[in-house]
C-alpha positions in Angstrom: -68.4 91.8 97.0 -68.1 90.0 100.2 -70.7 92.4 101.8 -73.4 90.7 99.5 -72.4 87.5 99.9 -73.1 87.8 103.5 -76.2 89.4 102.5 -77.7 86.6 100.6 -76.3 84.1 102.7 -78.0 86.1 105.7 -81.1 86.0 103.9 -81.1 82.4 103.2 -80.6 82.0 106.9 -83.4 83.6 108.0 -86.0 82.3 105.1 -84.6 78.5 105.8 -84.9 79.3 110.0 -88.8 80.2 108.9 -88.9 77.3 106.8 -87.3 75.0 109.4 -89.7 76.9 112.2 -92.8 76.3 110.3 -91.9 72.5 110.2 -91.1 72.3 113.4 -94.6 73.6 114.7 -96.6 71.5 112.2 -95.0 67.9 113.5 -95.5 68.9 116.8 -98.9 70.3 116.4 -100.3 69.0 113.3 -98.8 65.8 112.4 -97.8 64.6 115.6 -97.8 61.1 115.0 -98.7 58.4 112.5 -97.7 57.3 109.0 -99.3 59.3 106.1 -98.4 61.6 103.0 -98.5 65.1 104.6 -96.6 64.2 107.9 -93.8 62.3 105.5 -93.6 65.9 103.6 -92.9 67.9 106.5 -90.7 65.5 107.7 -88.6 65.6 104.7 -88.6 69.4 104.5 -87.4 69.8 108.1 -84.4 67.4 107.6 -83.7 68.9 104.8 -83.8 72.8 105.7 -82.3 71.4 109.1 -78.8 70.6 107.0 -79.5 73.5 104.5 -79.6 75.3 107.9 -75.9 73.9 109.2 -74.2 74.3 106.1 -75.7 78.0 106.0 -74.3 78.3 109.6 -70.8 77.3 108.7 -70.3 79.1 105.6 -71.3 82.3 107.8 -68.8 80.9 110.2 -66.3 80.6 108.1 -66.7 83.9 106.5 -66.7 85.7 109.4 -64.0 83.6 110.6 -61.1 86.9 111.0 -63.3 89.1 113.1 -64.3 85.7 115.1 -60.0 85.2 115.9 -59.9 88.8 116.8 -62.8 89.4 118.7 -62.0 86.6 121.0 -58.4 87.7 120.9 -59.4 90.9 122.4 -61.6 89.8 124.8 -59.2 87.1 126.1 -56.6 88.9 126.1 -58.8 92.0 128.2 -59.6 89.1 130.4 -55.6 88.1 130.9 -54.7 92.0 131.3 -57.3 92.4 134.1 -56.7 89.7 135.8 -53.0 90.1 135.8 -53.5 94.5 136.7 -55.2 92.7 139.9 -53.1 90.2 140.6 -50.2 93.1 141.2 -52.8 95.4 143.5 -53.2 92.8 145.9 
């Protein structure tokens, strides 16, 4: 069950980091500057896919939260072993 959850979620990632990409090109390119209908639009949509995209982010966080605490773990505490292993050779 949580293996599709991710899936969707990753999906809605990568469909909102399109959506938020797309944006992003057309008010630099297209709609640089200046005070009309289609520029207010894209503005809208890119604020609004740029928080879809955060609270995306966190939820992923947060589900992935366990293998975040170990992997760190491990690789702090491979970092501690090492350092101690050459601490006692010298």
């Amino acid at each position: 069950m949580k293996a599709k959850w991710l899936y969707w979620l990753d999906v809605f990632l990568f469909v909102d980091f399109l959506i938020l990409g797309v944006s992003s090109f057309l008010l630099w390119l297209i709609f640089p500057q200046g005070y009309f209908p289609s520029r207010l639009f894209w503005v809208e949509v890119h604020k609004w896919s740029g928080l879809a995209l955060y609270v995306g982010v966190l939820l992923h966080l947060g589900l992935h939260w366990r293998w975040i605490v170990r992997m760190t773990s491990r690789q702090f505490g491979a970092i501690i072993r090492r350092s101690q292993t050459e601490n006692w050779e010298e």
